[in-house]
RODO-2510 file (C-alpha; in nm, 4 decimals, decimal comma):
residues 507
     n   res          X          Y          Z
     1     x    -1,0710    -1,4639    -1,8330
     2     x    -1,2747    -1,1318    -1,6673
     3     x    -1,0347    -0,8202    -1,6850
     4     x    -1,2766    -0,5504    -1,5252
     5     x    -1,0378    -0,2332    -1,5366
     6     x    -1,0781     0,1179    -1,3371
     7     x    -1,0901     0,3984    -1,5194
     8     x    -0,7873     0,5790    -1,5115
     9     x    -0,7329     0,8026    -1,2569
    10     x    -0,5402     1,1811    -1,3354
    11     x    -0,2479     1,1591    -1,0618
    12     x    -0,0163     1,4766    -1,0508
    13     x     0,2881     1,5140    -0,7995
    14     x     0,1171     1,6979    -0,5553
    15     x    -0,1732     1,4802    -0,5165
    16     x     0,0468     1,1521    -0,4425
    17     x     0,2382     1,3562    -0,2130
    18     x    -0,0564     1,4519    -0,0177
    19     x    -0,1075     1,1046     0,0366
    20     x     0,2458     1,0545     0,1524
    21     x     0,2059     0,7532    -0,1107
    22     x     0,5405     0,8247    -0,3211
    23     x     0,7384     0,8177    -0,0105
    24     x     0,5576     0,5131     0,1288
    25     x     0,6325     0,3392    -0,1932
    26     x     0,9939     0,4071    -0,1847
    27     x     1,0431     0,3660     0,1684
    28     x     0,8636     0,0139     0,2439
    29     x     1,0273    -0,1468    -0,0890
    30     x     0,7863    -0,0724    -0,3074
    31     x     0,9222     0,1097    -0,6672
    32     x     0,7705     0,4264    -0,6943
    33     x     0,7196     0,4074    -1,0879
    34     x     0,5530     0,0784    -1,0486
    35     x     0,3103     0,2128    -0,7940
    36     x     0,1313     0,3819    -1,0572
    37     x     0,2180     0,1179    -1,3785
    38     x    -0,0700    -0,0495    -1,6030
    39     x    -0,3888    -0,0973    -1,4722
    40     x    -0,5155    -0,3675    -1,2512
    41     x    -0,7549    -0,5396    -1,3344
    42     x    -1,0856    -0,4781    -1,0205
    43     x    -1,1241    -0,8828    -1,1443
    44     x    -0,9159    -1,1407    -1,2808
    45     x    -0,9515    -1,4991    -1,3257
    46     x    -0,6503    -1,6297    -1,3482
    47     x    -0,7619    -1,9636    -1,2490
    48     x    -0,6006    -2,1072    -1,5647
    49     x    -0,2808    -1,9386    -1,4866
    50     x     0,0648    -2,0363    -1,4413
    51     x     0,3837    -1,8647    -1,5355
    52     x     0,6629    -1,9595    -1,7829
    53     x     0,9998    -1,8910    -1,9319
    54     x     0,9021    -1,6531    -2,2856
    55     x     1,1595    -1,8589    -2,4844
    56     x     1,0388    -2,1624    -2,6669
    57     x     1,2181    -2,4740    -2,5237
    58     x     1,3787    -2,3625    -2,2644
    59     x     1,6514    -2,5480    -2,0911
    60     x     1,6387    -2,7624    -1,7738
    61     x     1,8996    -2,9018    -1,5487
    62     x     2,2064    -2,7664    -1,3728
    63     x     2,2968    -2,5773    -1,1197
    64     x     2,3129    -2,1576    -1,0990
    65     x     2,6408    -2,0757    -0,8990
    66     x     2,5341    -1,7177    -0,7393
    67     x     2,7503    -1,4907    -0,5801
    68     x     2,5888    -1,2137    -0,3278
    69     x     2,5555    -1,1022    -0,0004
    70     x     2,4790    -1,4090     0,2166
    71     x     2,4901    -1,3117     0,5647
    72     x     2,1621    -1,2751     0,7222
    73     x     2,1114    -1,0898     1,0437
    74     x     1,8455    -1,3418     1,0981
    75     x     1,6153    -1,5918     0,8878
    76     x     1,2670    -1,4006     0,9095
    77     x     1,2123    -1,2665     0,6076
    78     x     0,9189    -1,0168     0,6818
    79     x     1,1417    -0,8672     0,9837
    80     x     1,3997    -0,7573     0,7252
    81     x     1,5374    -0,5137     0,5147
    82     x     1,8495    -0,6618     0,3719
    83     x     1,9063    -0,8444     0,0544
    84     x     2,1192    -1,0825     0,2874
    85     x     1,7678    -1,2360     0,3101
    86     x     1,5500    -1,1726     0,0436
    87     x     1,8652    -1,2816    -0,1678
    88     x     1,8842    -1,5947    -0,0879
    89     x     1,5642    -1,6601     0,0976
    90     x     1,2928    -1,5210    -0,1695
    91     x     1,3216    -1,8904    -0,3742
    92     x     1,1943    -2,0490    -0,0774
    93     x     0,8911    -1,8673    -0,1125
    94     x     0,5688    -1,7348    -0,2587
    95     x     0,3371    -1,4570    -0,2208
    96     x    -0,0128    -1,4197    -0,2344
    97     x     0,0192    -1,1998    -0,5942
    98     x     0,3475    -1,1215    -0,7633
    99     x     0,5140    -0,8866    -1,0288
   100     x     0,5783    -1,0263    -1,3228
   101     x     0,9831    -1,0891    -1,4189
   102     x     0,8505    -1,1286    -1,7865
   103     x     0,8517    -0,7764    -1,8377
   104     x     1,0500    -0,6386    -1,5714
   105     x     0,7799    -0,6244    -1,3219
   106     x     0,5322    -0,3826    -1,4948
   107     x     0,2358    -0,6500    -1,4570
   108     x     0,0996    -0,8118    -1,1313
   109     x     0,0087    -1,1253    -1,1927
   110     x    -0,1452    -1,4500    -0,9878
   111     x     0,1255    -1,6258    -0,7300
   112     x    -0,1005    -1,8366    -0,4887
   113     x    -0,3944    -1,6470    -0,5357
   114     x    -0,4967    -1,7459    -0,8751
   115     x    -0,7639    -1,4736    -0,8743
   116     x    -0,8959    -1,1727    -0,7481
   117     x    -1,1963    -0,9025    -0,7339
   118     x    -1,1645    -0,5561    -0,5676
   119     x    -1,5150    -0,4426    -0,4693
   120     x    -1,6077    -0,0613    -0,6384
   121     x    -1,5880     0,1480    -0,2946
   122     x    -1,2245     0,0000    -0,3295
   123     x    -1,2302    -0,1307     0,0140
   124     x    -1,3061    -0,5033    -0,0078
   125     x    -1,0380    -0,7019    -0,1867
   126     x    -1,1059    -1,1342    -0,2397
   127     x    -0,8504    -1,3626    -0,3221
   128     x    -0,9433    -1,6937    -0,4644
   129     x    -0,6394    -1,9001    -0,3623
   130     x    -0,4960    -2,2342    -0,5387
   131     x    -0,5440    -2,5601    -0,4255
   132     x    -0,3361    -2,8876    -0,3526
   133     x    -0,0476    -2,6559    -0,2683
   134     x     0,1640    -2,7897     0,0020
   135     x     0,4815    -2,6132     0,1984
   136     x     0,8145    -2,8105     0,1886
   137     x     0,7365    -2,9646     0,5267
   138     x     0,4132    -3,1573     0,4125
   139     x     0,1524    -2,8898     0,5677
   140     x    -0,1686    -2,7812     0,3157
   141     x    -0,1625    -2,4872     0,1749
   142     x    -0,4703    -2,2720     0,3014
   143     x    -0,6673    -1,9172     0,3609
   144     x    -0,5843    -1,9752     0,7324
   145     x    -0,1674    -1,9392     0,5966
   146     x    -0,2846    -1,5784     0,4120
   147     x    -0,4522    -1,5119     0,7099
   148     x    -0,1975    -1,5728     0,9464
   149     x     0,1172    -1,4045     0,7418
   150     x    -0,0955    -1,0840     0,6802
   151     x    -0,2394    -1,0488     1,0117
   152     x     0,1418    -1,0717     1,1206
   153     x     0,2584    -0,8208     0,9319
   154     x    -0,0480    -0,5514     0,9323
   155     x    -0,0713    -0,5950     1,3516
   156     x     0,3127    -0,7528     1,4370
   157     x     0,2699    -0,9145     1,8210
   158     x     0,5300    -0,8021     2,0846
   159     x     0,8736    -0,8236     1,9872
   160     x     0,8440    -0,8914     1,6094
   161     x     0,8994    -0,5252     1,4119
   162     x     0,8089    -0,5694     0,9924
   163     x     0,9052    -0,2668     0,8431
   164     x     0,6430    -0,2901     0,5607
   165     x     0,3733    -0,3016     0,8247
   166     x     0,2642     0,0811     0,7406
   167     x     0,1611    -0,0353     0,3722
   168     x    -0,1263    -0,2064     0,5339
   169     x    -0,1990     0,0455     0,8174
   170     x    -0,5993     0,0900     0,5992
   171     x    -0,6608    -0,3147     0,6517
   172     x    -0,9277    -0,3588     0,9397
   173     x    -0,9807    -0,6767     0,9128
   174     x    -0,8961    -1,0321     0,7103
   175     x    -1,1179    -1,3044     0,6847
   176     x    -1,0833    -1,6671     0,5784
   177     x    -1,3802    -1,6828     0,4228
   178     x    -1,4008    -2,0557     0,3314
   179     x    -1,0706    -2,2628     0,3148
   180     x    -0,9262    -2,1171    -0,0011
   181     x    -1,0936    -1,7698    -0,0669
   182     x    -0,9465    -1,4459     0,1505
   183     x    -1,1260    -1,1342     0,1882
   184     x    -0,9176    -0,7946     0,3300
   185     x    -1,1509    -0,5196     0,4400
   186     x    -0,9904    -0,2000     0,4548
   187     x    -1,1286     0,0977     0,6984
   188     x    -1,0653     0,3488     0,3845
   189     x    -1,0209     0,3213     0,0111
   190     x    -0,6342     0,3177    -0,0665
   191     x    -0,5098     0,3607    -0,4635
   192     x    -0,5384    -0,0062    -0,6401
   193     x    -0,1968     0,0073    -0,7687
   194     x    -0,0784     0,0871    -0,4156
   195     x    -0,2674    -0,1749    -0,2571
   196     x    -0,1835    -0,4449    -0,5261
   197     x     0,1766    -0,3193    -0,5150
   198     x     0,1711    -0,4012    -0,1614
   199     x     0,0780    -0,7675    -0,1854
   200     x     0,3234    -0,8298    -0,4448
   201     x     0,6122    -0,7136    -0,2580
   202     x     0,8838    -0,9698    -0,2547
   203     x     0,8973    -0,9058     0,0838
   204     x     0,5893    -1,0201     0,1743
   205     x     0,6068    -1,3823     0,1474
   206     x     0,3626    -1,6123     0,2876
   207     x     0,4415    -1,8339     0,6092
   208     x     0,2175    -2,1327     0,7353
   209     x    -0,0232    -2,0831     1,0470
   210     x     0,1921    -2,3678     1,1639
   211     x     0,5487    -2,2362     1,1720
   212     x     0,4268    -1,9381     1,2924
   213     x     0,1989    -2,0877     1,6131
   214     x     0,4829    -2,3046     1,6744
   215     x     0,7958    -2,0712     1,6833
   216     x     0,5345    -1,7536     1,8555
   217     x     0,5440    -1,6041     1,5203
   218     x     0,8947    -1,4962     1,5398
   219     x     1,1150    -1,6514     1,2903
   220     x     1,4198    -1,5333     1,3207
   221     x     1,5850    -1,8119     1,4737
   222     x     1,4456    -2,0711     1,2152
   223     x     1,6599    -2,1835     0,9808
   224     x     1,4609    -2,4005     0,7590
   225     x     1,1630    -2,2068     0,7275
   226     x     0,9346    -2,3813     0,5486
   227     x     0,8017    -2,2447     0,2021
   228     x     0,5941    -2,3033    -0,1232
   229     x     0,8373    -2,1851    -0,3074
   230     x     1,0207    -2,3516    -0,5824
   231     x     1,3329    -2,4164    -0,4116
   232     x     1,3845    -2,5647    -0,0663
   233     x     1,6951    -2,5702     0,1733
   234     x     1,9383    -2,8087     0,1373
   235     x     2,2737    -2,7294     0,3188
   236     x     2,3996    -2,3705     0,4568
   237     x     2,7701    -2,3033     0,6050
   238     x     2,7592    -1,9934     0,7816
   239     x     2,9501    -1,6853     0,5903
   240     x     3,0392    -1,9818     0,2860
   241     x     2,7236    -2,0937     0,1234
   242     x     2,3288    -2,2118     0,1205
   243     x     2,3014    -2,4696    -0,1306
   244     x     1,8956    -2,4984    -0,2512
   245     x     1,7102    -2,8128    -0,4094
   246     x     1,4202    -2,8378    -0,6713
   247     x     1,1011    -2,8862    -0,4809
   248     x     0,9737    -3,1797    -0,6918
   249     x     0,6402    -3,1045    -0,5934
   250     x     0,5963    -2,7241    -0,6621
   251     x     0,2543    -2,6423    -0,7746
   252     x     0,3983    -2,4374    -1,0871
   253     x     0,4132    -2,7436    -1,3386
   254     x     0,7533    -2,7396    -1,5039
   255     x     0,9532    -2,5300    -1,3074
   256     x     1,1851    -2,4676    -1,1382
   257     x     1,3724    -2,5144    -1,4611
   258     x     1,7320    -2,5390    -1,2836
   259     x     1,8190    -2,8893    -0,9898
   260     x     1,9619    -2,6074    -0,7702
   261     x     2,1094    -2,2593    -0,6783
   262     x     2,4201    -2,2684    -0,4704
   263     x     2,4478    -1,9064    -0,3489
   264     x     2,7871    -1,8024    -0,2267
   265     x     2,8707    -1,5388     0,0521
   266     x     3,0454    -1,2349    -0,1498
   267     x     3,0221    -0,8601    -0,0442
   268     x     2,8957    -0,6426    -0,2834
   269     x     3,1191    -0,3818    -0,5271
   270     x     3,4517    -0,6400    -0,3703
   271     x     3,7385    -0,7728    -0,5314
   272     x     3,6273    -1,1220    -0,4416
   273     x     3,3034    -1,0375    -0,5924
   274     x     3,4884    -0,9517    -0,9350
   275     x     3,7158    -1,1956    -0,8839
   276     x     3,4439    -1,5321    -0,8905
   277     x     3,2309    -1,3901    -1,2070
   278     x     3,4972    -1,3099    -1,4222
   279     x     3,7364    -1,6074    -1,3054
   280     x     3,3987    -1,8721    -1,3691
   281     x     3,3579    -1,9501    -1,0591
   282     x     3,0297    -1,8220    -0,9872
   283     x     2,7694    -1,8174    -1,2693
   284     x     2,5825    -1,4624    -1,1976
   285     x     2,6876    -1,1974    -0,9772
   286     x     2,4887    -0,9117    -0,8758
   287     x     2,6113    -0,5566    -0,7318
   288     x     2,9554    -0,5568    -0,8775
   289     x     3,2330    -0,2836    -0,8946
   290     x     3,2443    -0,0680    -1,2000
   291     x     3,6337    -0,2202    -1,3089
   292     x     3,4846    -0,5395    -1,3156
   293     x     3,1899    -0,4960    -1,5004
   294     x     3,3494    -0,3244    -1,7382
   295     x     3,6171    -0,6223    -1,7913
   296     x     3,2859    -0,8332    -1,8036
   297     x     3,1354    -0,6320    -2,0606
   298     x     3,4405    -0,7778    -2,3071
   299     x     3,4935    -1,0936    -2,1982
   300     x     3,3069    -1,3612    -2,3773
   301     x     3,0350    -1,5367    -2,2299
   302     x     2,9292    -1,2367    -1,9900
   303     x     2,6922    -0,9920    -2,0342
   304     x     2,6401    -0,6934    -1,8138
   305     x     2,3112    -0,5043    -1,7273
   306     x     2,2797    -0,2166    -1,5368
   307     x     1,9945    -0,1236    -1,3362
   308     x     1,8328     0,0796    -1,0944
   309     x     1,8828    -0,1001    -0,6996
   310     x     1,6347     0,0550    -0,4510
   311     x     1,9455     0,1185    -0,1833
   312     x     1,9905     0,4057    -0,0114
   313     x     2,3410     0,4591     0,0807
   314     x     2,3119     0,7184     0,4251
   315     x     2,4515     0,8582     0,7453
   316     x     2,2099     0,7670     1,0496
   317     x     2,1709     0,9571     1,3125
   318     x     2,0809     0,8714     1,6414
   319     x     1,8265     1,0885     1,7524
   320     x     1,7802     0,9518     2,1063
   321     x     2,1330     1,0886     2,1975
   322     x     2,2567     1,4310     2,2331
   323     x     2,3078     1,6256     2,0301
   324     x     2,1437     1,4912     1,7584
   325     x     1,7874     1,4818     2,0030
   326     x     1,8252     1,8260     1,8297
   327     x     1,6933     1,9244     1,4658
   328     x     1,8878     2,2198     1,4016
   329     x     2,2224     2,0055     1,4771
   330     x     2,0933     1,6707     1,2397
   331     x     2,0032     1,9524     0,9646
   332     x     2,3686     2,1068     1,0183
   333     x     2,5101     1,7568     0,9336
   334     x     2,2771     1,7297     0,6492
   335     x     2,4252     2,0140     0,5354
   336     x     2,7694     1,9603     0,6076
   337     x     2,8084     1,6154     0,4180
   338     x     2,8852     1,7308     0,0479
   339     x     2,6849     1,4421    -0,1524
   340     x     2,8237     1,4621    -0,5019
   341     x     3,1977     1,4508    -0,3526
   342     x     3,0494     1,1247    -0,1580
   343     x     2,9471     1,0012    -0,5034
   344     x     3,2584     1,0899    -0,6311
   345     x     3,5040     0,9412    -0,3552
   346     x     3,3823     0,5916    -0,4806
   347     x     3,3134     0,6057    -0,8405
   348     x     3,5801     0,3152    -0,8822
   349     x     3,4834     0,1344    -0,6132
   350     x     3,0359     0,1103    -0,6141
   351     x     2,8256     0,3278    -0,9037
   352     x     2,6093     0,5740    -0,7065
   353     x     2,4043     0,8421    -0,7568
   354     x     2,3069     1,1906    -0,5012
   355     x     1,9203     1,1441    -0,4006
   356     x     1,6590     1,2747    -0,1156
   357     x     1,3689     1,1274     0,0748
   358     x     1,2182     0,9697    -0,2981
   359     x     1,4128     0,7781    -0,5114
   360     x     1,5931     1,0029    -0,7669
   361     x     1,4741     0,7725    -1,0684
   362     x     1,0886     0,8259    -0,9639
   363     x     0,8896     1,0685    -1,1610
   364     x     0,7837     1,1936    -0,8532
   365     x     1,1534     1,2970    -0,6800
   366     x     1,2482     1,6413    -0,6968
   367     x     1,4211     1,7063    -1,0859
   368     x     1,8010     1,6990    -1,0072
   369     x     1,8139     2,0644    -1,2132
   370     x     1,6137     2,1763    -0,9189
   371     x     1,7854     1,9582    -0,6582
   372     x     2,1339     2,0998    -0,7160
   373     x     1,9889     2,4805    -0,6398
   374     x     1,8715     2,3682    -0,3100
   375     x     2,0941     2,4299     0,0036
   376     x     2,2911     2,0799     0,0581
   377     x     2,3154     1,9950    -0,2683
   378     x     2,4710     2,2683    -0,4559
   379     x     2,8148     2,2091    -0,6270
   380     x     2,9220     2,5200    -0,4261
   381     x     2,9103     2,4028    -0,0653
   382     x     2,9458     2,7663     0,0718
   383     x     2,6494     2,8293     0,1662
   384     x     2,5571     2,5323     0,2923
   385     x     2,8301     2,5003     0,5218
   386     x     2,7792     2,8752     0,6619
   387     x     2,4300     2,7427     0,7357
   388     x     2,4919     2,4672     0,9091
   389     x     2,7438     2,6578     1,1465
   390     x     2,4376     2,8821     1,2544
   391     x     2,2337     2,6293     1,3574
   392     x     2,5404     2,4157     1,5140
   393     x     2,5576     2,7306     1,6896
   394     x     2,1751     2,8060     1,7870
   395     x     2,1503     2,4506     1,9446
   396     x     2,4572     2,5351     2,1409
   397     x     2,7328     2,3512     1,9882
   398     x     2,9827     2,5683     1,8217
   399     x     3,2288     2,3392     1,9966
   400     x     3,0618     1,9569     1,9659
   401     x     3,2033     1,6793     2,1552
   402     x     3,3836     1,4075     1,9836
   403     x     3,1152     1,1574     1,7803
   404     x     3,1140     0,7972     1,7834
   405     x     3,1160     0,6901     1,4408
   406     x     3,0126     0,3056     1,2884
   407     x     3,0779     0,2706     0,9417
   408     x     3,0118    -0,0877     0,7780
   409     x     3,3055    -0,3162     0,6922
   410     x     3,2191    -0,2483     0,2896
   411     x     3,4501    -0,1015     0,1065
   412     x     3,2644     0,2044    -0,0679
   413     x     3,1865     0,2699     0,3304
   414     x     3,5113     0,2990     0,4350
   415     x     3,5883     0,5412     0,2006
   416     x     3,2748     0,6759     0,2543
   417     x     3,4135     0,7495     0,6366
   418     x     3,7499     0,8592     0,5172
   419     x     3,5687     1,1268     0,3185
   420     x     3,2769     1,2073     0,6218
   421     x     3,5484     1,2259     0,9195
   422     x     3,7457     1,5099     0,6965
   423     x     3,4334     1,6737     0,6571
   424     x     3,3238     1,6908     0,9576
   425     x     3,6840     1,8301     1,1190
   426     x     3,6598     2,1128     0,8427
   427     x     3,4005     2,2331     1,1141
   428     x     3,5443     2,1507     1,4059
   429     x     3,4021     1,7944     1,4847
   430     x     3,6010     1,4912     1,5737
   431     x     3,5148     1,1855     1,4963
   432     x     3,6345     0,9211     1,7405
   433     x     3,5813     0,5500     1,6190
   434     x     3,6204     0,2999     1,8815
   435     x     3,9552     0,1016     2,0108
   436     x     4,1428     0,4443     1,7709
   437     x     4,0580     0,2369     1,4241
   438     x     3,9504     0,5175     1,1869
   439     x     3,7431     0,3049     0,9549
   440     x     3,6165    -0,0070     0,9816
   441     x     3,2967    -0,1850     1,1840
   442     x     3,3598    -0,0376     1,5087
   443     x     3,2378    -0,2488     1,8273
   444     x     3,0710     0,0151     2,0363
   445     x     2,9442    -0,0681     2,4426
   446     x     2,6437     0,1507     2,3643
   447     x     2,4566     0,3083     2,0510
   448     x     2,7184     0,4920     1,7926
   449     x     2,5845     0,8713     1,7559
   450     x     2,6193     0,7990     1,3686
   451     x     2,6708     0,5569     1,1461
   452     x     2,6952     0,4906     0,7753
   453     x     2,5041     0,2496     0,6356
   454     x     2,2730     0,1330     0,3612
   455     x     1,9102     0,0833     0,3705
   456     x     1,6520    -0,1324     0,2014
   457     x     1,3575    -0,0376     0,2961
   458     x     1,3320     0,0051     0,5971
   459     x     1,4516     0,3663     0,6968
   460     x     1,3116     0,5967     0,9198
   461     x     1,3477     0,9195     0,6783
   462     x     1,3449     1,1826     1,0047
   463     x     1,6437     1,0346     1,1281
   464     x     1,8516     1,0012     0,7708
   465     x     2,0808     1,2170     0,5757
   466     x     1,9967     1,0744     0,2319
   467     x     2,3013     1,0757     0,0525
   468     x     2,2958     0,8344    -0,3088
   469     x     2,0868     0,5332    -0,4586
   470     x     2,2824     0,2548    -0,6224
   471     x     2,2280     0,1934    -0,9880
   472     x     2,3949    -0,1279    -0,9841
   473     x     2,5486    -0,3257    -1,2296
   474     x     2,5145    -0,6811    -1,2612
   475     x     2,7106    -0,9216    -1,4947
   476     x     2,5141    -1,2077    -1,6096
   477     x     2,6255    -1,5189    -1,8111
   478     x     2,5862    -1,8851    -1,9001
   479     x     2,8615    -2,1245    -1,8340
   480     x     2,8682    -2,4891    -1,7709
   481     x     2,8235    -2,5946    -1,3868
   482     x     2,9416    -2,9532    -1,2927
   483     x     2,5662    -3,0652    -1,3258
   484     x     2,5614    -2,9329    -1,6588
   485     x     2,4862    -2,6344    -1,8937
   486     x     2,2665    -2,4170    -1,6802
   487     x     1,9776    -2,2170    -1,8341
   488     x     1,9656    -1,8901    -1,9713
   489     x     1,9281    -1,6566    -1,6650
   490     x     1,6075    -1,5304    -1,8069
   491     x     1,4399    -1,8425    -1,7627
   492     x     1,6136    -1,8853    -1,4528
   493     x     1,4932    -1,5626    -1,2902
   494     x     1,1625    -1,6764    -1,3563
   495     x     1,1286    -1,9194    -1,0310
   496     x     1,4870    -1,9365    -0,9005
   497     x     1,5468    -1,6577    -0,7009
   498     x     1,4125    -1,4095    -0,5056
   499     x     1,0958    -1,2126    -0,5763
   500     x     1,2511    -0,9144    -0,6587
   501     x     1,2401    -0,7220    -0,9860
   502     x     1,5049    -0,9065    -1,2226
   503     x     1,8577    -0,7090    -1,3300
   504     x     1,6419    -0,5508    -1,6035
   505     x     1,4448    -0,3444    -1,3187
   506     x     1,4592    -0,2565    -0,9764
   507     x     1,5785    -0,5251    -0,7563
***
């Protein structure tokens, strides 16, 4: 094996802001602190490569029972945001490189690229890809795939918007150059990690030339979207469940370990939720309320892990409407939304935490002894709120209109816009959901003027009022599924679900 590594480069705060890379990172779904982990190796050959559970003998057979968030807006993965896909989707699927779930995703490591060299002017990057891979329907595995699914997401066609198209705004050009070897040019040298980062994300899973020709590279219609990935689609009742198979023929010899995954539509932090992991019912459960976990942390057979989710929970604006066309009046609402008492209004229901534009957790977000003396943020709200009256007043609008107001049917929302709409008439401001139902997901004719809802990662930070990042908690357990004692989950988060960091890590 060839491990050619960089030197390593000196990064402070202000140099990665400069570069707008921290905020890219965090944005587009890519972990801050991983941007800048180990260093990559400028070649690799991995050819002999393939990954494996780090227990000796691990156990096959059975079926995982998981209970999440199963209610896609559509089935294109890349045109998403939502773990409602990448939950249930990302086992379908593989990328070109991947993070490693072996330790937590601190190491990229080979996916369908086996190899790799990154030219010294760091703007040539080849990919030596495996061969005799094939996707669930039957079609070859080839460059012209990579090709296809990049070129996709760097330049989407009409119609199609991939939020994670920015991380690849440096590639000029990608070229097949032979049937399994892919070369990305890039019109300026970009940070390794940052570039590496960005073909690992879970996001970015790779699609045949074929489904994508056929369906005018729009999936979002396509149920069965063919994959390489270790699981394929079996069944799926809409709102109930998607029950996935073992692809017999995945390229990975010996895994998937488990037959199946049957993933069940729960809501995050709900009683149902809690309910199916600590009743048996379903075998892992991720995002759960802080009352359940902490039953789960004493009943026997569960274990709970808590870990940082890369969620932002926020108020949206709508910028194309009045007033909010208007900065002074979206800063005033910045201002006027006290984030801690957010935090604290649903401490019982969802575990958050106050943040800004960059995650709170990443070394490069603002220290929260610093955050709490800025304007917005202070425990006082004061002077915040005397603020945000001037400049309600400067754009005109000591007396605003009654706002439409959308708030997500999830419970830590609702309370969210119990807590938002009192806020607001401290000031003056009505809130007027639709059809007079205070809280709930309010049908609208035309765009709300603000909503509340949570983001990952596709936000447009000019038009949010960040307000808390999730640091989930997820029990995880083994119990016996009617196929059978299922694995331990480490060995099952090796190839079983989505590409996403494992409960140890981000998700």
């Amino acid at each position: 094996m060839i491990t050619r590594h960089p030197a390593r480069t000196s990064w402070s705060r202000r140099d990665m802001l400069r570069g707008s890379a921290a905020a890219l990172m965090g944005a587009y779904g890519l972990a801050p602190r991983y941007g800048l982990a180990a260093d990559i190796p400028m070649e690799y050959d991995g050819s002999k490569f393939q990954i494996a559970a780090p227990e000796p003998n691990p156990k096959r057979g059975g079926v995982t029972r998981y209970g999440i968030l199963n209610r896609p807006p559509h089935f294109d993965v890349h045109q998403s945001g939502t773990v409602g896909n990448i939950g249930t989707q990302g086992c379908m699927f593989d990328n070109l490189i991947r993070r490693d779930p072996r330790d937590s995703g601190k190491t990229i490591v080979p996916d369908l690229a086996h190899s790799w060299e990154i030219a010294k002017d760091g703007k040539t990057y080849t990919f030596h890809l495996r061969q005799g891979v094939q996707f669930h329907d039957g079609t070859d595995f080839t460059s012209a795939d990579i090709k296809a699914t990049f070129d996709r997401i760097a330049k989407p066609p009409a119609g199609v918007s991939i939020p994670r198209t920015p991380l690849f705004r440096a590639v000029s050009e990608i070229n097949a150059r032979d049937k399994y070897t892919v070369e990305f040019k890039l019109a300026a040298p970009r940070s390794v990690n940052f570039m590496m980062s960005a073909f690992a994300s879970g996001w970015n899973v790779i699609f045949s030339k074929k489904t994508l020709e056929e369906n005018n590279y729009d999936l979002r219609k396509v149920l069965n979207i063919p994959g390489t990935g270790p699981f394929k689609t079996q069944r799926r009742v809409e709102n109930e469940i998607w029950v996935m198979e073992r692809n017999p023929s995945y390229w990975n010899k010996g895994l998937p370990y488990l037959d199946g995954i049957e993933v069940y539509h729960l809501l995050p932090f709900s009683p149902e939720l809690g309910s199916a992991i600590l009743s048996g019912r379903v075998d892992y459960a991720r995002a759960l309320d802080p009352v359940t976990a902490r039953k789960a942390a004493t009943t026997p057979g569960l274990s709970t892990v808590k870990f940082y989710q890369s969620v932002i929970h926020a108020t949206w604006l709508n910028a194309k409407r009045k007033p909010f066309d208007d900065p002074r009046v979206r800063r005033a609402m910045h201002l006027l939304f006290e984030k801690q008492v957010l935090v604290d209004v649903v401490k019982d229901v969802s575990p958050l935490m106050t943040g800004g534009f960059i995650y709170p957790v990443s070394e490069f977000a603002t220290p929260k002894d610093q955050l709490v003396k800025r304007l917005g943020y202070q425990e006082d709200p004061g002077a915040a709120i005397k603020e945000a009256k001037s400049l309600l007043a400067a754009a005109g609008q000591r007396s605003m209109r009654s706002l439409d107001f959308m708030v997500r049917d999830l419970n830590h929302h609702k309370l969210f816009g119990q807590a938002i709409e009192a806020m607001l008439r401290e000031v003056g401001i009505q809130s007027n959901p639709a059809d007079g139902c205070r809280i709930g997901l309010v049908r609208v004719t035309q765009p709300p003027a603000t909503t509340i809802w949570p983001s990952a990662p596709s936000f447009q930070p000019c038009l949010t009022l960040p307000i808390t990042l999730t640091p989930g908690t997820a029990p995880m357990g083994r119990r016996t599924t009617r196929s059978g004692t299922t694995p331990s989950l480490t060995n099952w988060w090796i190839k079983s679900t989505s590409k996403s960091i494992p409960a140890s890590a981000w998700c």
